[in-house]
Structure formats: C-alpha cells, structure tokens
PADOTOR-323524 format. One line per 2 residues: number of its first residue (from 1); their letters; for each residue y, x, z of C-alpha. Coordinates in Angstrom, 2 decimals. Each point is the difference from the previous one (the first is absolute). Example, Ala and Ser with C-alpha at 12.3 -4.5 7.8 and 13.67 -1.06 7.14 Angstrom:
BEGIN
1> as> -4.50 12.30 7.80 ~ 3.44 1.37 -0.66
***
This chain:
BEGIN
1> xx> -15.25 39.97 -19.05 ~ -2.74 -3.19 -0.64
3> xx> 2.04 -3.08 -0.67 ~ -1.43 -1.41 3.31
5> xx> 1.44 2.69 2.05 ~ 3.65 -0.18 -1.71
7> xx> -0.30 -4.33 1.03 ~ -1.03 0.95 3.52
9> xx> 3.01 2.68 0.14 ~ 2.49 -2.86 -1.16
11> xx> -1.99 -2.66 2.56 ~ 0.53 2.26 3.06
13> xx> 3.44 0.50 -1.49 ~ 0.71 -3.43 0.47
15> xx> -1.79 -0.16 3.30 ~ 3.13 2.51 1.27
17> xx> 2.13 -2.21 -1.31 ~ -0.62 -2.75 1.64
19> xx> -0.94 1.51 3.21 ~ 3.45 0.66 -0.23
21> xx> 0.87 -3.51 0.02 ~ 1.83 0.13 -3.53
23> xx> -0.99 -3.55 -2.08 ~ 2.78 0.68 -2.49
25> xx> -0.94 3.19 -1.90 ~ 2.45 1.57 -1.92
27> xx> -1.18 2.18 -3.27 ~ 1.29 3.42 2.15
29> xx> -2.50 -0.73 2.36 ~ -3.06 0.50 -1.72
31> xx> -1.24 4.17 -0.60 ~ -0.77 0.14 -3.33
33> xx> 0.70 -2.69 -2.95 ~ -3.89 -0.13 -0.40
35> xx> -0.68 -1.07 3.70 ~ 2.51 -2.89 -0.63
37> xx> -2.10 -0.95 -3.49 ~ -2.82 0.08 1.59
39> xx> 0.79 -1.91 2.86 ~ 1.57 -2.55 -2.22
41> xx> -2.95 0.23 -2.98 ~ -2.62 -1.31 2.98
43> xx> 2.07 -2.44 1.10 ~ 1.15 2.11 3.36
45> xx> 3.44 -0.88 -0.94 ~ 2.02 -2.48 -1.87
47> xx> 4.19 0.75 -0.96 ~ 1.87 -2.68 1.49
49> xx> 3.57 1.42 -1.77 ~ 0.40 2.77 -2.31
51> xx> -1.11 3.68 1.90 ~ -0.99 -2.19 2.86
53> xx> -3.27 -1.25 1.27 ~ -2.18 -1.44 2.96
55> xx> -3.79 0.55 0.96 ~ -2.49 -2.95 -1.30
57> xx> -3.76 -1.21 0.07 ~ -1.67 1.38 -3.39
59> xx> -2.20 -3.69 0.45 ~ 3.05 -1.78 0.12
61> xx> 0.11 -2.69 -2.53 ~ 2.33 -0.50 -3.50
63> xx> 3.39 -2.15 1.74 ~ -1.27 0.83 3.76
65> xx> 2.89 0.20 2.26 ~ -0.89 1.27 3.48
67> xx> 0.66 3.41 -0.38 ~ 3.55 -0.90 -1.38
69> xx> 0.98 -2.13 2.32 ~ -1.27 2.02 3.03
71> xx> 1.99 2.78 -0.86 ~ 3.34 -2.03 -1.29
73> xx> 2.44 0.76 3.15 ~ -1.62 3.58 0.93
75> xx> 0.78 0.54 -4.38 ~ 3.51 -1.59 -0.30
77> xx> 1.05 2.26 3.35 ~ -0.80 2.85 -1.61
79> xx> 1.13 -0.56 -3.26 ~ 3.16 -0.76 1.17
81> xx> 0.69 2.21 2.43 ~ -1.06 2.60 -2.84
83> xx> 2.38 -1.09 -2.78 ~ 3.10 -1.50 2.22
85> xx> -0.34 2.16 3.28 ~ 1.88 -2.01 2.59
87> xx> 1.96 -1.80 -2.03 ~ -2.05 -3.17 -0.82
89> xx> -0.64 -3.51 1.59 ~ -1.63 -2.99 -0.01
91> xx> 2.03 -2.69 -1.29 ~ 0.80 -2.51 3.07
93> xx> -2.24 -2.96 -0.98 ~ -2.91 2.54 -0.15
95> xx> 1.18 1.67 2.91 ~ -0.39 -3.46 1.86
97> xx> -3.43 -0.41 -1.28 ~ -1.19 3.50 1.25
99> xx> 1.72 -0.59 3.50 ~ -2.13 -3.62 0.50
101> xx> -3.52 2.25 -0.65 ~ 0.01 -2.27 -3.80
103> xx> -3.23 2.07 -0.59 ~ -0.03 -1.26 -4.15
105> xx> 0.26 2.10 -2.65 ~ 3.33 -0.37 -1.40
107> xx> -0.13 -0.52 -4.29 ~ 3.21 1.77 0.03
109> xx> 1.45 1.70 2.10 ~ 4.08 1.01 0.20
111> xx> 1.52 3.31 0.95 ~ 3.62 0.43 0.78
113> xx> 1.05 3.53 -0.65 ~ 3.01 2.02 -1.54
115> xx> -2.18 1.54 -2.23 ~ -1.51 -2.83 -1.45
117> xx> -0.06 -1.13 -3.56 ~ -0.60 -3.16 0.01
119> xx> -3.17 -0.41 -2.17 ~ -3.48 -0.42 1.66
121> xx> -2.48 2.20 0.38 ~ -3.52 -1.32 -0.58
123> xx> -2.89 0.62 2.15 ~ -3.78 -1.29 0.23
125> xx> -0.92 -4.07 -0.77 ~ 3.55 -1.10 -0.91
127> xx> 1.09 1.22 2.60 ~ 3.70 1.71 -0.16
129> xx> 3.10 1.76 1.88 ~ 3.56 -0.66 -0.79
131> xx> 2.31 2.44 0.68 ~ 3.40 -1.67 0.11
133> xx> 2.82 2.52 -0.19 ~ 1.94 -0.43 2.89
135> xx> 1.55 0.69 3.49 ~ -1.95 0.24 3.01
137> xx> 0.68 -1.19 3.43 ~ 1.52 2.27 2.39
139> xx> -3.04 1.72 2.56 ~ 1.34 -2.69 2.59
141> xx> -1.72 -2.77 -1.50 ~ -2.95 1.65 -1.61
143> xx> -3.69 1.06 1.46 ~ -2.68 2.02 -1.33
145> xx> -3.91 -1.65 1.00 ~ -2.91 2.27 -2.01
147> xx> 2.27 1.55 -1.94 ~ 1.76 -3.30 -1.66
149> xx> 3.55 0.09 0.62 ~ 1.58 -3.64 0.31
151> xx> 2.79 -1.93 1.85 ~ -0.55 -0.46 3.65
153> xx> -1.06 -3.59 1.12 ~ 4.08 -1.54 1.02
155> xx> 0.55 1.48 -3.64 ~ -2.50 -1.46 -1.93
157> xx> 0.83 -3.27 1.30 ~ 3.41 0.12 -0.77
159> xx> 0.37 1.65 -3.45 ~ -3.40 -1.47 -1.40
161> xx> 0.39 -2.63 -2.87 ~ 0.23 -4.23 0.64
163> xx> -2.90 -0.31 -2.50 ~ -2.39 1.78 2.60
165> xx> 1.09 -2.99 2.37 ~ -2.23 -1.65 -2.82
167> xx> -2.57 2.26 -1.34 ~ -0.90 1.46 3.36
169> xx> 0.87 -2.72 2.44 ~ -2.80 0.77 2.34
171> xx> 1.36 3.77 0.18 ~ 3.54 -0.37 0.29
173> xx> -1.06 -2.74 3.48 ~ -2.13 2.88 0.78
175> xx> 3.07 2.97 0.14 ~ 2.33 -3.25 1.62
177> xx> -2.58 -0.22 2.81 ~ -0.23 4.14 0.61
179> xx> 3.89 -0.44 0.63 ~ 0.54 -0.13 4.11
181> xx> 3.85 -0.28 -0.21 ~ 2.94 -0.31 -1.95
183> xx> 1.36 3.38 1.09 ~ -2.90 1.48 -2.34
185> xx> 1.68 -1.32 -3.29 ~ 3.70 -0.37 1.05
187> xx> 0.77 3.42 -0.73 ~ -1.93 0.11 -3.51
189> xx> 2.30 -3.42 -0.69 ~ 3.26 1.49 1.49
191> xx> -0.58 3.17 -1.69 ~ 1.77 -1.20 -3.21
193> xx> 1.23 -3.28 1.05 ~ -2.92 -2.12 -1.40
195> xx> 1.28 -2.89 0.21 ~ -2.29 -1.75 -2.59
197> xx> -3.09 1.53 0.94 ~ 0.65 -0.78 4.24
199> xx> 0.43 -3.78 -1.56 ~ -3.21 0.00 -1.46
201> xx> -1.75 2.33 2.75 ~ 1.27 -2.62 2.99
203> xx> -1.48 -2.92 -2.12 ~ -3.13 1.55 -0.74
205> xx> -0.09 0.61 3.93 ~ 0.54 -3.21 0.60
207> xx> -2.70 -1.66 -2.29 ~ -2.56 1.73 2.32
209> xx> 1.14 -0.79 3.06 ~ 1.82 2.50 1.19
211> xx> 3.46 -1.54 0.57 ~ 1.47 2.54 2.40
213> xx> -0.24 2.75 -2.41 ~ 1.32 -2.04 -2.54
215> xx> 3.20 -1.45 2.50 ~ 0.40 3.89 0.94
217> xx> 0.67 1.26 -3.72 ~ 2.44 -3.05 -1.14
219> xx> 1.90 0.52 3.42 ~ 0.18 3.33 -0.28
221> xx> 1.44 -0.18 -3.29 ~ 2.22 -2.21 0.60
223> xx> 1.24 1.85 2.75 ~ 0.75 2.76 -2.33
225> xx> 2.12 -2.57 -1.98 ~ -2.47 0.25 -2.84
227> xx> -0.30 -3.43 -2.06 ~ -3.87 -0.66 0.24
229> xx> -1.95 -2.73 -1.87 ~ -3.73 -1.03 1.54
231> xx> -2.29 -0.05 -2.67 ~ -4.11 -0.99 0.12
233> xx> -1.50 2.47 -2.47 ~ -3.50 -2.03 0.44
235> xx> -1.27 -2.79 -1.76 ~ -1.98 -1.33 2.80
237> xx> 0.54 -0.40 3.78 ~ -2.73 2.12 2.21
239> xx> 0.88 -0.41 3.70 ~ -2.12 3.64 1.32
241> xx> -2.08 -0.75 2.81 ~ -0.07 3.73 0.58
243> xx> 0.79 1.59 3.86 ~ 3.01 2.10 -0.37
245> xx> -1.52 2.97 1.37 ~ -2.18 0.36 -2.36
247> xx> 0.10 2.85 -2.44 ~ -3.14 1.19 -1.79
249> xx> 0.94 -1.18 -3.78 ~ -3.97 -0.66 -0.21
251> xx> -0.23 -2.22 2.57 ~ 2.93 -1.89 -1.03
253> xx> -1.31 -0.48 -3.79 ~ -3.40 -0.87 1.45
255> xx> 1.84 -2.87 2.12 ~ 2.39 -0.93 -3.14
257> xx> -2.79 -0.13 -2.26 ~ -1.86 -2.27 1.84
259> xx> 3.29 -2.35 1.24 ~ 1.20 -0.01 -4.30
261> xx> -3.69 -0.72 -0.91 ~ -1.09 -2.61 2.37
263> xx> 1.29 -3.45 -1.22 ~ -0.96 1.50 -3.90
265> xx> -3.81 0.04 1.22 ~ 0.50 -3.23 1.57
267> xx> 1.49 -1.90 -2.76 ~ -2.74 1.08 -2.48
269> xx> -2.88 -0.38 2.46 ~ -2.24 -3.32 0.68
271> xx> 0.17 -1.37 3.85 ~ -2.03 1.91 2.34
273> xx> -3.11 -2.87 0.54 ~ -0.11 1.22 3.61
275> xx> -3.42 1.43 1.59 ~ -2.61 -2.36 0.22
277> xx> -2.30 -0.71 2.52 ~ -3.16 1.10 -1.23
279> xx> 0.54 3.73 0.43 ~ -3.72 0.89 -1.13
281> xx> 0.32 -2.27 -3.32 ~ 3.50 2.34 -0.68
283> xx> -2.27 3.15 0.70 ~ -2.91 -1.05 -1.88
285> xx> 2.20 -0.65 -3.25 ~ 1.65 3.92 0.80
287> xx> -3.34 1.16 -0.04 ~ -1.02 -1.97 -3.04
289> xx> 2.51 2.04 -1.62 ~ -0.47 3.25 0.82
291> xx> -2.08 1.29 -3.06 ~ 2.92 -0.96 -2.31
293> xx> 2.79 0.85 1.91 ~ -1.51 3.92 0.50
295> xx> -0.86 0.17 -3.86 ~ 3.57 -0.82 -0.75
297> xx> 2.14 1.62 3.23 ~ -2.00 3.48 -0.90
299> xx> -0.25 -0.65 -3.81 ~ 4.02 -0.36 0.08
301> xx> -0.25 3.65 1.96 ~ -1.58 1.17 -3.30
303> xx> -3.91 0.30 1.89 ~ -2.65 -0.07 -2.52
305> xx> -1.63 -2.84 2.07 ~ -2.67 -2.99 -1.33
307> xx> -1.12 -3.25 2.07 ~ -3.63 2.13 0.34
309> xx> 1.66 3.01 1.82 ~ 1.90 -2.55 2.59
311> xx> -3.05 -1.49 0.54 ~ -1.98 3.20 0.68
313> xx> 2.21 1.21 2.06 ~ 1.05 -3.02 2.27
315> xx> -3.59 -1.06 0.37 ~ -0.61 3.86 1.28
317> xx> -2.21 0.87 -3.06 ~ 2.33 2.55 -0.49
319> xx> -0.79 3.47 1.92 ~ 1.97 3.17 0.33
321> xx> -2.37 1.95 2.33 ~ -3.10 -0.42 -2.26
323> xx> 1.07 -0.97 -3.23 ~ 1.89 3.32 -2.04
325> xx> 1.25 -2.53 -2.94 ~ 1.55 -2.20 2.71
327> xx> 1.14 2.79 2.47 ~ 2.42 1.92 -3.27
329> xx> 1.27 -3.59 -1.57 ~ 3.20 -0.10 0.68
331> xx> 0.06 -4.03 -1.13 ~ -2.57 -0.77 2.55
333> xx> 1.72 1.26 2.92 ~ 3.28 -2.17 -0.92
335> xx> -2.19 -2.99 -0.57 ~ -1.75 0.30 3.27
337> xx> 3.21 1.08 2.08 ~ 1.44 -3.30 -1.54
339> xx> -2.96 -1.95 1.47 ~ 0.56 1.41 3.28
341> xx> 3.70 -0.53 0.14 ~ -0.24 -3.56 -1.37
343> xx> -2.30 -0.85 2.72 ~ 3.09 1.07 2.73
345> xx> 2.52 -1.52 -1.82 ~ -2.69 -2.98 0.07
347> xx> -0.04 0.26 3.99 ~ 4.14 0.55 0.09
349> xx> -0.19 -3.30 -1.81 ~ -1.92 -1.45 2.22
351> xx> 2.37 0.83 3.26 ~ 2.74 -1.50 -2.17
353> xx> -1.85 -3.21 -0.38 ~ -0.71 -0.36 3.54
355> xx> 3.48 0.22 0.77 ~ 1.41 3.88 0.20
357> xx> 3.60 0.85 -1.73 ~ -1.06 1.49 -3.21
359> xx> 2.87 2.62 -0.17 ~ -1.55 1.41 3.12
361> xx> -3.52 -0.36 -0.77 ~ 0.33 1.55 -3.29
363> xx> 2.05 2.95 1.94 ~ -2.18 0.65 2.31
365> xx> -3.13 -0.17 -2.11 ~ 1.44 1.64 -3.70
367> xx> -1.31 3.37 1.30 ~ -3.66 -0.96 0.13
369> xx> 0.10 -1.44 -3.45 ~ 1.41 2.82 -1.29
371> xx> -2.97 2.55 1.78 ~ -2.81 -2.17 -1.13
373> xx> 1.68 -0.07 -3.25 ~ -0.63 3.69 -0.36
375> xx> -2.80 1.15 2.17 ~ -2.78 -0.14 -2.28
377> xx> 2.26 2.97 -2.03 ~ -0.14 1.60 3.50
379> xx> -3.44 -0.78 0.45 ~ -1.17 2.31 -2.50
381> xx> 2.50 2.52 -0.06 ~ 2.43 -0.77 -2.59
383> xx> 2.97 -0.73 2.65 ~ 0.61 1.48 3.32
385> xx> -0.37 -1.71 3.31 ~ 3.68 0.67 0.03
387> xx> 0.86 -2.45 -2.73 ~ -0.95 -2.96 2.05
389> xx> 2.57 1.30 2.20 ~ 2.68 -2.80 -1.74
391> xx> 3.28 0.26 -1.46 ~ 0.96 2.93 -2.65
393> xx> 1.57 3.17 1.23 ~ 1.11 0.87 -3.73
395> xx> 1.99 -1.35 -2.55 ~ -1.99 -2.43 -2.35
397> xx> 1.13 -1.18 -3.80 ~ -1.38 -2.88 -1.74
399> xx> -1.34 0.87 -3.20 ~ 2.52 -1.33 -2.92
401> xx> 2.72 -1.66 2.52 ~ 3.88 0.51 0.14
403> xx> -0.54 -0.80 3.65 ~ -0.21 2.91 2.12
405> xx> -2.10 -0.89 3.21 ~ 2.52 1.07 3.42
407> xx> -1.09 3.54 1.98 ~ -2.13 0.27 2.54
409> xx> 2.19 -0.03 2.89 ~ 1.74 -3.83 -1.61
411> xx> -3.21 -1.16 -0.54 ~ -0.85 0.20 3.89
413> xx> 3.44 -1.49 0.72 ~ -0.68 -2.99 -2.46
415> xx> -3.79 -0.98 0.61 ~ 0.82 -1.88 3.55
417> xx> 3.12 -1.80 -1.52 ~ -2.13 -1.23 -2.71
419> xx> -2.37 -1.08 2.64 ~ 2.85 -1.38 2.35
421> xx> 0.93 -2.19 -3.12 ~ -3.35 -1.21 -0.58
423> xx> 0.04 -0.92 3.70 ~ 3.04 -1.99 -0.29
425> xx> -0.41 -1.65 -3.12 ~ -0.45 -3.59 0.28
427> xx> -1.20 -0.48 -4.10 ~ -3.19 0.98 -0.62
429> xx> 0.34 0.36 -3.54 ~ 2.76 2.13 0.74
431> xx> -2.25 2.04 2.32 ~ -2.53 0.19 -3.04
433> xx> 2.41 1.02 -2.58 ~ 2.43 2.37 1.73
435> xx> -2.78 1.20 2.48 ~ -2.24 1.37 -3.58
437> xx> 3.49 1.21 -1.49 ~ 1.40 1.92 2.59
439> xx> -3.07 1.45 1.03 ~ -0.79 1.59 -3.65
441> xx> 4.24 0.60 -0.30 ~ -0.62 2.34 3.41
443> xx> -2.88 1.06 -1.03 ~ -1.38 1.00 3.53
445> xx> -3.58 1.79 -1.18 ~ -0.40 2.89 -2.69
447> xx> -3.05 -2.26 -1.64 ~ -0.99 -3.79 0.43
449> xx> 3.65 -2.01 -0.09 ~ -1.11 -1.72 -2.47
451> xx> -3.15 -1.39 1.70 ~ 1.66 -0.19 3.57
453> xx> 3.04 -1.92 -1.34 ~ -2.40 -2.59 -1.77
455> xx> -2.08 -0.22 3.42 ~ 3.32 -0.68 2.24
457> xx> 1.21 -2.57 -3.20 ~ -3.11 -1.77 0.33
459> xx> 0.01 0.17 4.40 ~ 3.67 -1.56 -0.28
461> xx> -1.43 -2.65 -2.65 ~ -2.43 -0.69 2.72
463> xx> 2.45 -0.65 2.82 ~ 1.50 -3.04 -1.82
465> xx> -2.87 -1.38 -1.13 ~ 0.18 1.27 -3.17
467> xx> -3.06 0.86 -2.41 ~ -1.58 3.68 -0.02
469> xx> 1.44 0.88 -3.71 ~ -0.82 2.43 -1.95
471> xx> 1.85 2.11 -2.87 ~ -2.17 0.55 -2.66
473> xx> -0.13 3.15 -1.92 ~ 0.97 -1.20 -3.59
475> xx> 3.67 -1.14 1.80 ~ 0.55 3.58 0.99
477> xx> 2.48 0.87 -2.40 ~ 1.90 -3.23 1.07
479> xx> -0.68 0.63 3.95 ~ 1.25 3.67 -0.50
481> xx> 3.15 -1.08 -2.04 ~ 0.72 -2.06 2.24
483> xx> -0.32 2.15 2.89 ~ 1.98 2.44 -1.83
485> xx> 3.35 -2.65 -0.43 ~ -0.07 -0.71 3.43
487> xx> 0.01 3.72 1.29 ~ 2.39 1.56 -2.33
489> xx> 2.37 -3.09 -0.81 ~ -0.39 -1.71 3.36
491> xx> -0.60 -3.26 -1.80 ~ -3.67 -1.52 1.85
493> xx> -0.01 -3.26 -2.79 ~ -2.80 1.16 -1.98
495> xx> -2.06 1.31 2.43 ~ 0.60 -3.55 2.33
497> xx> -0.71 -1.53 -3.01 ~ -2.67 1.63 -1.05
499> xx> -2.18 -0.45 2.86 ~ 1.29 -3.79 0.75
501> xx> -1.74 -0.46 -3.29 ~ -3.70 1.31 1.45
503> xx> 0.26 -1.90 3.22 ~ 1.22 -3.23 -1.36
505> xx> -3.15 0.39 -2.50 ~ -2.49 1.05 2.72
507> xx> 1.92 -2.43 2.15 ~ -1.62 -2.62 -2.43
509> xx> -3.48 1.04 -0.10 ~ 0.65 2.22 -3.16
511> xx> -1.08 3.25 -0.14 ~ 2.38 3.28 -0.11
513> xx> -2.20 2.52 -1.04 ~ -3.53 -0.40 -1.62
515> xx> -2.75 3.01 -0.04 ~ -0.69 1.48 -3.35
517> xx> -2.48 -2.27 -2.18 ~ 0.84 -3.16 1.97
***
C-alpha cells in the first residue's frame, strides 16, 4: 500500500471517530498502531496525557491553543470517567464555577475521588488535574452536566472554600443570585449540623441583598438550638440589582459583570464632553478618519491590508465582477465590507446625534453592519447568502484564549440583556467600554467580533460626545491582553484603562493611530 493511501486510511479513521462525537481518544481506539503514528506524524493528532489524545489542525502553530482548549471539558469527562468510573468529582469551588457558566479554562483543575493520589497529572500549556484522594459526596448532592460530575448548586455554595468569596467574587454573587429560597440550602446545612458554614452562607446572603434568605437560615438554626455566628465572607458590599426570578446563570453574569465593572470604567475614564451642536463637523471628523481606523480595525484581524487597497476599494476602483485579481482576494473583500459597514455605523451615528437612545439604535441597526460587513465575501461566492443571516448557530473558540465563548442557545438569551444594559446605562463611557467587552466576551458572530465590537465602542463614544478613536495595530498585543484579564479574571482595569488612554489623547487633538510611513 502507497504511503498516501495508508494516511488517507488513518484520515477516514479519524473521520469515524469523530463522527462519533469522541474528542478524547484513547490509544484502544485507534485500528492499528501505524494509523495512530500517522495521524499523529502529520499533525492529525496531538497526546494530551500519556495513551491519550485529541484531533488538531496540522497548520496549527508552535504554542497555539485552540484546539486544547476547545476540547478541555469534552477531554477531562472522558478521562475521568475512564480512570475513576463514577467515583470522581469536582471539587466544590470548581463545581461553583461550572454551575455560574465560568466559561475559562481552569490552570488547574481539582478532582475529589477515593482513588486519587494526590499528585497532578499534567496536560497541554500548563495546564493540570489534581486528583485529591478523598471522599465523595453522597448522589444527593451531586449532578452529572456533559459528563463532569460535580456538587449540585445548594452544595457548592455551602461546602466551597471562603477564599473563593475572594478570588471569584463575581461567581460566588452569581450562584447567591440562582438561589430562589432558603429551603434549597437548609437541608445541605442541616445535613451535618453546619453550623459554621450556615454563619457564613446567611452573611454572604445578606451582602447581596437578599436578607430573607439570610433571616430564614439563622432562624432556622436557631430554632434547632444550634449556636450560629453571622459571618460576611466578602470583602466588599454588592447590593444585586437582580429580579429574583431570574435564573439563566448567563444572564445573571452578563448583568453582574456590567453592575462590578461600571464605576471601574468610570473612575479611569475622562468626562463625557457631551454632543455638540454641529452634528456635520462631528461626522466630517468620523469620516476624516476612516482610512486609518480600517487599516488598523482589519490589520488587528490579521488582513494583509495597505492604505492603497482601502482606497481602491472605498473609492469603487475595486471590482469583483470584472476584475479576477480582485474577485479571489480575500483582503479586498474585508477591506471593502469594512467600508460599507463603516458607512452604517456612520448613519447609526448620525440618529444618535440627532437625538435617538444609542442602546436602541445600535440594537436595532447591529444587524446591517454586520451584513455589509460580509457581503462582498457573499458577493463573489466565498460565503453563503445564509451567513448574513446573523448570530452563530455553532460553538465558536477564540484562537489562544482561556475564555470559552457561551453556546448558542446562551448567546441568544444574552445579546438583548447586553442591549437592555446599553439602553439603560446613563455613562457613556461605560456604554463604550462594557458595550465593546461584552460584545467580544459573548461573542455573538462566528467571524467579525472584533470589527463589530470596535464599531459599537466607537457608536457609544459618539453618544457622549466623545472622539471617534481608534486602536492601532502595534497596541494589539496590549488591547488583546487586556481583553483577555477582563474575560477570564473578571477584572475590566486594563482594558478601561487602556482605552481611556486613546480617547483622552484623541480627545486632545492627538492622534491614536497613524498609517504606515506617516
């Protein structure tokens, strides 16, 4: 058999294999040793832990982390179902995390089991389980969701640790707020007569607001004649101005995020200037603009783009129908769906100006940036009419991120709180900054965050007078870091700061972003 032929053999191997829906591939699995060598020779296949292995992109670059991290939950289930059967759980802090949809990639992650041994087990980019040799709670409080078995929700919040209180703030008011009533973690606390923990689970009630749930465990204690102590396990006070009834653990981070965020991005940010009266003047300088802000927005994308091709295709130069070198370059089509989209965000802008709320105007007209953004692609045949539809209808994974976009089915739950906040909000700069954050954190489109978060920064910017800014390409590494902190550690500072820093500079006449040789 030709070399080629034995490669395709092992390819449509794999093929099977994931049909199957298996991401976590143990060595049994494969036919032959040779199809596995193969596979993992061309790059089909990377181990992840000794006899085990996932699928990967051959093209995927030295320290590249998508593939990893896209398969991390669908892997550990497996794994761990395969070595500990049923007898294995997620420690309760990490349990708490999972229930709350905490989408980031977890550096290590710790396993309660009897079977443990107490040493870690190492897996992809530092990454790392830790198998702590213990009991398990009884099936009472314990739930199984895609294979990871972990402590039910009452149970997580009473047997997780008071330094998540801490680390994970944002989380643990998160799980408080999922809570309807006491009677869903009185019999976890009763259980064992936990006395200490009901203390600190009525006080952590209480910090958010939720005083009747806290009143209903100490009574209830003390009506057993247990001695109880209240104790705040938070540092700060967060009052939760979240309806009771609500229950979707996205919905509820989306609306923490932006309450915990809010007076970060407006302590670090200059006063709005307020929208002046000469509407055309603020349009003209948008316009002026333009050129710069597409070569960076797209360059930051990674498009091979120059000042030349912008103006070629913006000044309709540019021709797909007639012109074969245009119609097949891939750059071209992103730099001329920019110009069309900037030009709507331009008129969105302009409604803003004149006096529309810029929450709703930005909801109601996201979807047309968004289509012009891509329909030269489906002008020529490269994307379906079907893409311009709007939001994903698959999974999506941001290339080198520990942050794990939400599902589908979230994402459509989350997109009208989002805009509901931005309606609401009574900060502009807090529109700007949590508007472009939250946007890229949901990640609503399988291509073109990136650009449509920068378009709704800059149509928030314009609703409090602010300067069009732009982020310029050679800050990318910053931007992304940045973006990065607040998404996985909840912490906005850098980003707020980060882009106070480019409006206060634009603010005074200074320019953001430069084209190349200027």
């Amino acid at each position: 058999m030709k070399p080629n032929q034995k490669l395709a053999d092992a390819l449509q191997l794999l093929k099977e294999i994931q049909d199957k829906q298996i991401v976590a591939i143990y060595t049994d699995t494969f036919k032959t040793v040779k199809h596995r060598q193969l596979l993992l020779k061309y790059g089909f296949i990377k181990e992840v832990s000794k006899g085990w292995y996932i699928a990967s992109d051959p093209l995927e670059k030295e320290g590249e982390t998508t593939s990893w991290y896209s398969a991390y939950w669908d892997f550990v289930a497996a794994f761990l179902n395969h070595k500990y059967g049923k007898e294995w759980c997620l420690a309760a802090d990490q349990s708490l995390l999972k229930h709350v949809q905490n989408t980031a990639i977890p550096q290590q992650l710790l396993i309660k089991s009897p079977k443990g041994n107490n040493n870690p087990t190492p897996l992809p980019h530092e990454t790392s389980l830790f198998n702590l040799k213990t009991d398990i709670p009884a099936d009472a409080f314990t739930i199984v969701m895609k294979g990871i078995r972990m402590y039910d929700l009452p149970s997580s919040l009473v047997y997780c640790s008071p330094r998540i209180y801490v680390t994970y703030s944002l989380d643990v008011r998160a799980a408080l707020s999922m809570i309807r009533d006491a009677s869903e973690v009185l019999p976890v606390l009763l259980e064992n007569g936990h006395t200490i923990l009901a203390g600190r689970l009525a006080g952590a009630f209480r910090n958010i607001g939720r005083e009747m749930i806290a009143d209903q465990i100490i009574e209830t204690f003390k009506q057993a004649d247990y001695d109880i102590r209240e104790v705040d396990p938070f540092e700060t006070n967060s009052k939760i101005n979240i309806a009771t009834r609500e229950r979707s653990p996205y919905t509820i981070r989306i609306r923490l995020l932006w309450q915990e965020m809010r007076n970060t991005v407006i302590q670090l940010f200059p006063p709005a200037p307020g929208i002046s009266g000469d509407i055309k003047a603020y349009l003209q300088k948008v316009d002026d603009l333009y050129l710069t802000d597409a070569y960076h927005s797209l360059s930051i994308e990674r498009y091979k783009v120059s000042p030349e091709l912008i103006v070629r295709v913006s000044s309709g130069e540019w021709n797909a129908k007639s012109n074969e070198e245009d119609r097949k370059q891939r750059d071209a089509m992103a730099a001329r769906g920019y110009y069309q989209a900037f030009n709507q965000v331009k008129d969105s802008i302009e409604k803003i100006l004149l006096g529309a709320n810029a929450g709703f105007q930005a909801e109601r007209d996201h979807g047309r940036w968004f289509r012009e953004l891509f329909d030269p692609s489906v002008a020529v045949g490269l994307l379906q009419p079907a893409d311009l539809a709007g939001y994903r209808n698959n999974q999506v994974y941001i290339g080198n991120s520990k942050h794990v976009p939400i599902n589908v089915e979230a994402m459509r739950d989350t997109m009208p709180v989002l805009f509901e906040l931005l309606t609401e909000e009574t900060e502009a700069s807090v529109r700007a900054v949590l508007g472009h954050f939250i946007f890229v954190y949901i990640h609503p489109y399988m291509d073109g965050n990136g650009r449509m978060g920068r378009f709704l920064m800059n149509v928030m910017l314009a609703s409090g007078g602010y300067p069009w800014t732009v982020i310029p390409v050679e800050l990318r590494t910053t931007y992304m870091k940045a973006l990065e902190q607040a998404s996985v550690e909840q912490d906005i500072t850098a980003f707020a700061a980060f882009l106070a820093e480019l409006v206060s500079e634009t603010m005074k006449g200074h320019e953001s972003a430069k084209l190349p040789g200027k």
